[in-house]
C-alpha positions in Angstrom: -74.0 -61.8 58.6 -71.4 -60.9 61.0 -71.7 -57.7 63.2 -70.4 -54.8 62.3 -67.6 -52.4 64.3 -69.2 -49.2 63.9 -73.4 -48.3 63.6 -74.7 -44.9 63.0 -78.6 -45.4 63.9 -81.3 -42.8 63.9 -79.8 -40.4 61.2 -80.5 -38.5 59.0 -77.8 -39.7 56.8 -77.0 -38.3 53.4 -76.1 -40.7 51.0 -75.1 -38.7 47.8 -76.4 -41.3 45.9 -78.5 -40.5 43.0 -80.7 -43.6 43.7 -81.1 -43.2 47.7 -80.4 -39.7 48.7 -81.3 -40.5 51.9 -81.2 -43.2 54.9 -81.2 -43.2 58.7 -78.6 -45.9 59.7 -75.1 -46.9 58.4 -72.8 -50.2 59.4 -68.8 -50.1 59.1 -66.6 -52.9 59.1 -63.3 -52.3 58.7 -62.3 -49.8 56.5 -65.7 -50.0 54.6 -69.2 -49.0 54.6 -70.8 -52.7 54.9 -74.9 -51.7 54.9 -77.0 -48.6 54.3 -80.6 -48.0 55.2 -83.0 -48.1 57.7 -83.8 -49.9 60.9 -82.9 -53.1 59.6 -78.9 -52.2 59.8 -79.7 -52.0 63.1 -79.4 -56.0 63.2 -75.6 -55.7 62.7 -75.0 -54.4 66.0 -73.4 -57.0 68.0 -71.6 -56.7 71.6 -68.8 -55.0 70.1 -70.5 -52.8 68.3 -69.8 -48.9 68.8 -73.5 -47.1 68.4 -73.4 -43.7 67.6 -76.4 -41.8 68.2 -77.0 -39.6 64.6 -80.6 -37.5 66.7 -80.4 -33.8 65.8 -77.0 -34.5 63.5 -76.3 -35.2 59.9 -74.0 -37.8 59.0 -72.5 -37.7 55.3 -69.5 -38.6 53.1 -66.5 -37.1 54.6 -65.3 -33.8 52.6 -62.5 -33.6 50.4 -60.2 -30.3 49.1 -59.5 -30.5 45.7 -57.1 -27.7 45.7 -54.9 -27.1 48.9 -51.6 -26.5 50.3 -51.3 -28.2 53.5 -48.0 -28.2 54.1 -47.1 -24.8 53.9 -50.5 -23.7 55.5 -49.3 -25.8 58.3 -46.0 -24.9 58.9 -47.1 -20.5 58.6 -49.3 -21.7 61.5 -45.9 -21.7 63.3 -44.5 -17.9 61.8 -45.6 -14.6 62.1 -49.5 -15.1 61.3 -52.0 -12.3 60.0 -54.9 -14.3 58.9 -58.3 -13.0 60.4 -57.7 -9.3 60.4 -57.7 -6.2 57.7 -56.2 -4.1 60.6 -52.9 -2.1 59.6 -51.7 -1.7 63.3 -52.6 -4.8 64.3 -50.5 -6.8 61.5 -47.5 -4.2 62.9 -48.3 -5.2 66.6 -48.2 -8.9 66.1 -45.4 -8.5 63.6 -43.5 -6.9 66.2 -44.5 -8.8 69.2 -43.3 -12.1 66.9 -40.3 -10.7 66.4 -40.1 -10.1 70.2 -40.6 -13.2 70.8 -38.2 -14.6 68.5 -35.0 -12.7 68.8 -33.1 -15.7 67.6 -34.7 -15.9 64.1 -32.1 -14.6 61.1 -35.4 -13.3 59.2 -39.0 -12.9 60.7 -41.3 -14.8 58.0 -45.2 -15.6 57.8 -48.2 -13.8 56.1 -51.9 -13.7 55.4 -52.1 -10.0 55.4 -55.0 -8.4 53.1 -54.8 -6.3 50.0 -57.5 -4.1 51.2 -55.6 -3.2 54.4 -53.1 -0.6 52.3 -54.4 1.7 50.1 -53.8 0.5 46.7 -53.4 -2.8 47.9 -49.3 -2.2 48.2 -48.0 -1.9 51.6 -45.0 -0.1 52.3 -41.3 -1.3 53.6 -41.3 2.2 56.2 -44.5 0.5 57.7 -42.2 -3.0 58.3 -38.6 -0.9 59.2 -41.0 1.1 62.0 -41.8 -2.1 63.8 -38.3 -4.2 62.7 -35.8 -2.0 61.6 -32.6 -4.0 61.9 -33.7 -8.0 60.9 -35.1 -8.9 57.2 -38.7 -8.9 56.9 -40.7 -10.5 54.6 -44.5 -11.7 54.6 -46.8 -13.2 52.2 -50.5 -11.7 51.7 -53.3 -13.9 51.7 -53.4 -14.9 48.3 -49.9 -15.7 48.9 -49.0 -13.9 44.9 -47.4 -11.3 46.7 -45.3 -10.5 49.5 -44.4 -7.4 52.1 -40.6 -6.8 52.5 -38.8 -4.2 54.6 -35.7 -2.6 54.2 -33.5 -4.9 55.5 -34.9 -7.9 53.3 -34.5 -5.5 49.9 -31.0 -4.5 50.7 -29.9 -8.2 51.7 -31.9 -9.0 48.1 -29.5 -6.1 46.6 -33.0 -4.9 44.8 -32.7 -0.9 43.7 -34.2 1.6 41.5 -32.1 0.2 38.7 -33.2 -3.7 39.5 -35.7 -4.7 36.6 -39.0 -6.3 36.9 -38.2 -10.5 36.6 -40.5 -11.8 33.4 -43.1 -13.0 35.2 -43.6 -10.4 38.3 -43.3 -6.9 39.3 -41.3 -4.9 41.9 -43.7 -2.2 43.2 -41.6 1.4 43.5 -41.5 4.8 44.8 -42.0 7.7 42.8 -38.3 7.8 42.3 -38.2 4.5 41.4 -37.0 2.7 44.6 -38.5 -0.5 45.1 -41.9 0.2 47.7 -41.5 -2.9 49.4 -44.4 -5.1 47.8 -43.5 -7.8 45.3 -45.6 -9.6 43.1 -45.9 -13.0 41.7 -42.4 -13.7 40.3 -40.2 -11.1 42.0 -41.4 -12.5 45.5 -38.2 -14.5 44.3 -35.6 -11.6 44.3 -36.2 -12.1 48.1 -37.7 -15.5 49.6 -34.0 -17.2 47.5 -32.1 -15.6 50.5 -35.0 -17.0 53.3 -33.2 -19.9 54.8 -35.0 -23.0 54.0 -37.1 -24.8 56.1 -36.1 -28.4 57.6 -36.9 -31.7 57.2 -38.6 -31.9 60.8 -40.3 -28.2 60.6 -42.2 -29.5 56.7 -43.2 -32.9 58.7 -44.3 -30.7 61.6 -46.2 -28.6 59.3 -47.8 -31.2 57.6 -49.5 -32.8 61.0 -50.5 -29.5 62.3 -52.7 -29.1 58.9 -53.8 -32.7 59.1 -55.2 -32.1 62.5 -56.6 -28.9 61.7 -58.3 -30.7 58.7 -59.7 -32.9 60.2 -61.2 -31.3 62.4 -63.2 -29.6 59.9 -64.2 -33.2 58.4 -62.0 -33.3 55.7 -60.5 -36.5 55.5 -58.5 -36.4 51.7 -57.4 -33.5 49.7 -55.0 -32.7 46.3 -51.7 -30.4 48.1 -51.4 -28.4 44.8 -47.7 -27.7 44.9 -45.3 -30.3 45.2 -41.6 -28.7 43.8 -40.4 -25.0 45.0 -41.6 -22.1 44.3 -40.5 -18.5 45.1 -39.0 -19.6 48.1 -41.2 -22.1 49.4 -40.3 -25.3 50.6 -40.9 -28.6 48.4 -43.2 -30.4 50.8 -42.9 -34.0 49.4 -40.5 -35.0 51.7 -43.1 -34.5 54.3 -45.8 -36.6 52.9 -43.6 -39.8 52.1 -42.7 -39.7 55.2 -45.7 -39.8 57.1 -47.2 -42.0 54.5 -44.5 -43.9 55.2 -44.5 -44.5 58.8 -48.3 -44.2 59.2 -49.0 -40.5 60.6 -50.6 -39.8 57.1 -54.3 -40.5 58.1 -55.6 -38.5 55.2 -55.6 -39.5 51.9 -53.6 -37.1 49.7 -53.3 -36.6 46.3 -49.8 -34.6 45.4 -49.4 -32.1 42.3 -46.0 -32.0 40.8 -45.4 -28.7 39.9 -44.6 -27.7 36.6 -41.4 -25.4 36.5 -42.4 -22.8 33.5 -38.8 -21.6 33.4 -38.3 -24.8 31.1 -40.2 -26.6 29.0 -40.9 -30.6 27.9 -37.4 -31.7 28.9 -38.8 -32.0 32.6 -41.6 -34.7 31.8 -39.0 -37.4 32.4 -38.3 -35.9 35.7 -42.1 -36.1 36.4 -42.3 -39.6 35.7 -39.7 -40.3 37.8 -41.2 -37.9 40.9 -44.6 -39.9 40.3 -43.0 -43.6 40.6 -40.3 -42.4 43.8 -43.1 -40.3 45.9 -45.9 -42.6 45.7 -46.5 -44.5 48.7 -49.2 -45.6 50.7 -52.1 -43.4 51.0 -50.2 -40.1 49.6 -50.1 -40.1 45.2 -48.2 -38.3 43.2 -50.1 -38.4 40.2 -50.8 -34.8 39.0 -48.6 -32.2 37.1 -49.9 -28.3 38.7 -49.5 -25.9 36.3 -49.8 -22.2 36.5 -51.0 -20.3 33.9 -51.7 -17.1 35.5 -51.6 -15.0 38.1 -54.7 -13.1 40.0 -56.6 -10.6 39.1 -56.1 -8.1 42.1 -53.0 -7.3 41.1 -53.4 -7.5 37.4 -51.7 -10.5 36.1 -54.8 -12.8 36.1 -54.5 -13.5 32.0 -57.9 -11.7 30.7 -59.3 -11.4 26.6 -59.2 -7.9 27.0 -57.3 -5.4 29.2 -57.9 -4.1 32.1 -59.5 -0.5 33.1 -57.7 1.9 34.9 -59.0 3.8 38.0 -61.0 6.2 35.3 -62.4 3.2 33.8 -60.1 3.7 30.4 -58.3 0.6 28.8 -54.9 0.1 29.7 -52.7 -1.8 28.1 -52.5 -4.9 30.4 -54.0 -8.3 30.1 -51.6 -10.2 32.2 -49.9 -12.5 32.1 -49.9 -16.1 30.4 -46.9 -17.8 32.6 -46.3 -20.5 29.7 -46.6 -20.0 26.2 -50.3 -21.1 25.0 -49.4 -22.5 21.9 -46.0 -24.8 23.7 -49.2 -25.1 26.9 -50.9 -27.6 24.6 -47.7 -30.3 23.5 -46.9 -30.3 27.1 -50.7 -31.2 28.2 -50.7 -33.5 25.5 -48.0 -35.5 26.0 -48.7 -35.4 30.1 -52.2 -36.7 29.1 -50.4 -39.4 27.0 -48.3 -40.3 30.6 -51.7 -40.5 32.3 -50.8 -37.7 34.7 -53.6 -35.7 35.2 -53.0 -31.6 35.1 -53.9 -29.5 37.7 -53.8 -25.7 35.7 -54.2 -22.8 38.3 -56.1 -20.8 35.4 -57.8 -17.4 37.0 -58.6 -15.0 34.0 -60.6 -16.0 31.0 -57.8 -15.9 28.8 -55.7 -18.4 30.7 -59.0 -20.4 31.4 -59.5 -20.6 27.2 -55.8 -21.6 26.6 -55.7 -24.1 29.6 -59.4 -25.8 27.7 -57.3 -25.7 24.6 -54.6 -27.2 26.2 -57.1 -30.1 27.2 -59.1 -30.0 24.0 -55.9 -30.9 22.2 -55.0 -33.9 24.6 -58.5 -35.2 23.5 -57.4 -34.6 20.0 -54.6 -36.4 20.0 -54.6 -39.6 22.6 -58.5 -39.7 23.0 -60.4 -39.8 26.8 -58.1 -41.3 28.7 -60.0 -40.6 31.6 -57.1 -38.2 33.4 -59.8 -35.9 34.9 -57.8 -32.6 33.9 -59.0 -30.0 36.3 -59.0 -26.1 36.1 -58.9 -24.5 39.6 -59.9 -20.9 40.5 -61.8 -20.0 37.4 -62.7 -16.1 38.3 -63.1 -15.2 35.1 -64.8 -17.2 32.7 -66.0 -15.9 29.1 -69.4 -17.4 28.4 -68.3 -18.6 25.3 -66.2 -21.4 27.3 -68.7 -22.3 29.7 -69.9 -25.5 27.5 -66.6 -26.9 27.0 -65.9 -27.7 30.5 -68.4 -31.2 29.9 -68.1 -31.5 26.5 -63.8 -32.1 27.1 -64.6 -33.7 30.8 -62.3 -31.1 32.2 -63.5 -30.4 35.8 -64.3 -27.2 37.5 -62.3 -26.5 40.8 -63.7 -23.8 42.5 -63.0 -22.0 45.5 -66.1 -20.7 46.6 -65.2 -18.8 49.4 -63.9 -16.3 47.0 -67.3 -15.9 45.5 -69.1 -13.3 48.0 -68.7 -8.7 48.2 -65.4 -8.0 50.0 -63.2 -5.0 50.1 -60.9 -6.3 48.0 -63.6 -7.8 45.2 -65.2 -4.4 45.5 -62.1 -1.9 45.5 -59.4 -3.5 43.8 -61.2 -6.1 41.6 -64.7 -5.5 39.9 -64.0 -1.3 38.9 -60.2 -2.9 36.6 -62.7 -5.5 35.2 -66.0 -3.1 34.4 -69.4 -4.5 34.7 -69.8 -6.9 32.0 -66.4 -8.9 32.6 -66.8 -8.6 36.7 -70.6 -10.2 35.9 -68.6 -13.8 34.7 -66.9 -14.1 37.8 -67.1 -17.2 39.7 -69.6 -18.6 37.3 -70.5 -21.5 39.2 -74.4 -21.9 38.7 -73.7 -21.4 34.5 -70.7 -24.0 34.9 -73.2 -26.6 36.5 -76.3 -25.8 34.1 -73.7 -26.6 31.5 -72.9 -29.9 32.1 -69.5 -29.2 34.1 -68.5 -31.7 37.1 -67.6 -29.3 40.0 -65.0 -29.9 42.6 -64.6 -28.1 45.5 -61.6 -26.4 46.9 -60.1 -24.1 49.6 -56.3 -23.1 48.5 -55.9 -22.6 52.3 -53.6 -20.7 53.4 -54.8 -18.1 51.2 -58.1 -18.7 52.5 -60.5 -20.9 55.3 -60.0 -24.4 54.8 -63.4 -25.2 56.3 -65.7 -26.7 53.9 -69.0 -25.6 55.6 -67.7 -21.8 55.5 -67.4 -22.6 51.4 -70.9 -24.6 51.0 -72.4 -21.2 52.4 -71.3 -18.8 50.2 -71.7 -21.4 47.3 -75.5 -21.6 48.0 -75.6 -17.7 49.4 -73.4 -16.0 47.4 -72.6 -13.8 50.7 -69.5 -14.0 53.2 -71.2 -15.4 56.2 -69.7 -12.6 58.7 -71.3 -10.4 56.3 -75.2 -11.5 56.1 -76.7 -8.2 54.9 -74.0 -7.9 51.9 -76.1 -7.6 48.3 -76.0 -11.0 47.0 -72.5 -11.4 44.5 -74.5 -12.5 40.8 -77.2 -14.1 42.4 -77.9 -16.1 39.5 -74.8 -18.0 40.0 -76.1 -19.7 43.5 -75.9 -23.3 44.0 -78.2 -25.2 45.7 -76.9 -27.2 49.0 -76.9 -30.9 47.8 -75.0 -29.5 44.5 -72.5 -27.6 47.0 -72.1 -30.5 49.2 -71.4 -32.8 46.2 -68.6 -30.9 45.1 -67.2 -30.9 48.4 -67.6 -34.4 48.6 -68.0 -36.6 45.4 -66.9 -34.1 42.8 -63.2 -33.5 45.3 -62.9 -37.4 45.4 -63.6 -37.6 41.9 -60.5 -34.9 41.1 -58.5 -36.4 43.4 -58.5 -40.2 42.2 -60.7 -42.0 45.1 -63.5 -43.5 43.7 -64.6 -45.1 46.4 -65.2 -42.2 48.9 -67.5 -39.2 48.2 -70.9 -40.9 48.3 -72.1 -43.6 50.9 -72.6 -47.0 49.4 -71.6 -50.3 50.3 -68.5 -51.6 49.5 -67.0 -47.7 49.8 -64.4 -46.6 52.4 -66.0 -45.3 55.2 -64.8 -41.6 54.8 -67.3 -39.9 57.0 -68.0 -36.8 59.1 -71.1 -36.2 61.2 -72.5 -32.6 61.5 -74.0 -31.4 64.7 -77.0 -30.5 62.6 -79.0 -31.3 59.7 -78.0 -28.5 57.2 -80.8 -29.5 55.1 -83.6 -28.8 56.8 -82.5 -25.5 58.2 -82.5 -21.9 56.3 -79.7 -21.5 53.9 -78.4 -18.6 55.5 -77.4 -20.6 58.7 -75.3 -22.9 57.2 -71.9 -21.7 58.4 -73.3 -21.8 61.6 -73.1 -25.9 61.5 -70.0 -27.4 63.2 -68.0 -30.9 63.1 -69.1 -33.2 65.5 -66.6 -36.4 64.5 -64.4 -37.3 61.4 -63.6 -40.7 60.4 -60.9 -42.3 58.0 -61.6 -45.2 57.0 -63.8 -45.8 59.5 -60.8 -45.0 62.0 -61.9 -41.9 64.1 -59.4 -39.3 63.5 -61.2 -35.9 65.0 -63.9 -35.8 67.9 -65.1 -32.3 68.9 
């Protein structure tokens, strides 16, 4: 047998294969994974062998996001960022200090700002004008379904008292009715039309920033769950063929067309074309993103029932279902019938029952065609859906980040939903006990994009910055190899590679090494483990 280029010796090494979990060496040749086992790969080693020395580390399939936006995460790396703090004068001090910095830019963009900073979770445009009174302002929160504008941007937008609320969003106001300076969901648009658009060269730019930042976290492939424009962002497909194209695309990506719900079936032929023109080389353009709903904090997740006021009354909002239920299920069906594979962004448990009837009607009609139909976020799930996830092979794409006591789950999420409803949330222990296949997501920028950070609060069920935290429905923990897995085989699976997410012979060597066995130490120190090296096919891309 020929030598192999690459040798992992004296692991542990974890397999993710139901029939050897576990081994201590590894051989690459090429692009594949060539021998797994024990010291007997050890005769593969030739002169030109590289030996890498697994003592005290874990080596294991490389992770994959099945839910991410990489491009536009990228390029706000670049703007005005607020990620990593809940501090009101310390988003106002780097806002103006960017803008200082910056005097030639026409409007001072960016985000990650927190709905638990303001009270109410609605900021106000006096808090932007008192910091950047004379250039347009506007910034995205975290979960990137609402944004911050100042004065500036809402005159320049021509928005008043007398400006309506768009269909699908809401303009946050005064008393008197002038708009506040928080938009949500749809009426973001009323503002980011006028944000000039970005280049060519800044989306490209954006893209290889997030690769490298991805990879350094051992994420070697991922599904970019937004490929059109959207209230003001950028498409970022332009980006991808283009490094697919001349080779800078190390990762291997998995594109989501996005579904515009201003129209209807008359844009399938578009799709078809989009998925023949953008797919090249290790970037697909195979899935159709559609959202259904918007989040729960600001109360246009789509629920069964309506949501509680601040006295714990009923109001008379459920939220909103962004496309018609009943049209939802043609256009799945005859996407399924395409073989494109949908991608719904379904957060409430009403827009998680119409997107599984959506699916359940595919099925009825063109039979398993094997499409791997995927519902991501799934806050709220009723219990009565929880089955149907494996018996209609629809996947579960989870976030797990999201599934831990924060400020904003505690003050502006669980007393709207009451105690039952909140109890459903993140269901992902039920959702695996049922049969369900889960995959594993970050939807960074809205939140971290490193895996470990998720696989902790997946098993923990706690933020790991906030150890002593009560335990968020400890009865939907998930033990570590079932976390990992969805983080590994369950995001490959989603996003169409399977040969990657498990170590076998024969499959791509996709790997990342661990500067510690997770396994054998306490669940609580998980997010304590770091990424030593990350290779693409067996190409190292990231070395710490």
């Amino acid at each position: 047998m020929p030598h192999a280029d690459l040798v992992f010796t004296r692991g542990p090494v974890l397999t993710l294969d139901p029939a050897r979990s576990r081994a201590t060496s590894l051989a690459v040749t090429g692009d594949r994974i060539t021998a797994v086992g024990h010291d007997e790969v050890r005769e593969l080693i030739g002169p030109g062998t590289e030996v890498v020395d697994l003592t005290g580390k874990l080596l294991l399939p490389g992770f994959q996001d099945s839910h991410v936006h990489a491009v536009g995460g990228g390029t706000e790396l670049a703007e005005c960022d607020l990620t990593g703090s809940v501090d009101v004068r310390d988003y106002l001090e780097r806002i103006r200090a960017y803008a200082d910095a910056h005097p030639d830019r026409e409007w001072i963009t960016g985000g990650g700002w927190s709905m638990e900073s303001f009270e109410g979770g609605v900021p106000t445009r006096q808090l932007l004008d008192s910091v950047v009174p004379d250039r347009p302002v506007l910034l995205s929160n975290r979960d990137h379904h609402g944004a911050w504008a100042n004065t500036r941007a809402l005159e320049l937008a021509g928005i008043t008292a007398r400006t309506p609320d768009p269909a699908d969003g809401r303009i946050e106001r005064e008393a008197d009715g002038t708009p506040g300076g928080t938009l949500q969901e749809g009426a973001t648009g009323l503002v980011s039309r006028l944000v000039p658009e970005k280049t060519a060269e800044d989306r490209l730019a954006g893209l290889l920033r997030a690769q490298r930042l991805l990879h350094s976290l051992g994420i070697t492939g991922w599904q970019d769950a937004l490929l059109g424009s959207f209230n003001g962002m950028a498409d970022p497909s332009d980006a991808y063929v283009t490094a697919a194209r001349d080779g800078s695309l190390t990762a291997r990506v998995t594109g989501a067309l996005w579904w515009d719900r201003e129209r209807g079936a008359e844009q399938i032929p578009e799709l078809v074309d989009r998925r023949e023109l953008l797919s090249t080389g290790r970037f697909r353009a195979g899935s159709v993103k559609i959202m259904q709903d918007g989040v729960a904090e600001n109360f246009t997740a789509a629920m069964t029932a309506p949501y509680l006021d601040g006295c714990g009354c009923a109001t008379a909002n459920s939220g909103l279902s962004f496309v018609d239920p009943v049209a939802l299920r043609a256009y799945v069906t005859e996407l399924d019938a395409l073989d494109f594979q949908v991608h719904f962004h379904a957060l409430g448990d009403r827009a998680v029952r119409e997107a599984l009837d959506a699916v359940e009607a595919a099925v009825a009609a063109n039979g398993r065609r094997g499409n791997r139909h995927h519902l991501a976020h799934l806050q709220v799930v009723h219990p009565d859906d929880l089955t149907r996830f494996a018996a209609l092979g629809a996947i579960a794409n989870i976030q797990p980040l999201w599934a831990a006591h924060e400020p904003q789950m505690d003050t502006l999420t669980i007393p709207f939903l009451g105690p039952e409803r909140a109890s459903w949330q993140y269901p992902f222990g039920s959702l695996l006990r049922a049969g369900a296949t889960l995959a594993a997501g970050s939807d960074w920028p809205v939140s971290s994009p490193n895996p470990i950070e998720g696989i902790h609060v997946a098993v923990n069920r706690r933020d790991p910055e906030a150890p002593d935290a009560p335990v968020f429905y400890p009865e939907e923990r998930i033990d570590l190899v079932s976390a990992l897995t969805a983080y590994t085989a369950g995001a490959a699976h989603v996003n169409g590679v399977d040969d990657a997410g498990s170590l076998l012979p024969g499959h791509l060597a996709d790997l990342v090494v661990l500067d510690r066995d997770v396994l054998a130490a306490p669940a609580g120190e998980i997010a304590e483990a770091r990424v030593e090296r990350t290779y693409v096919g067996g190409r190292l891309v990231h070395e710490a």
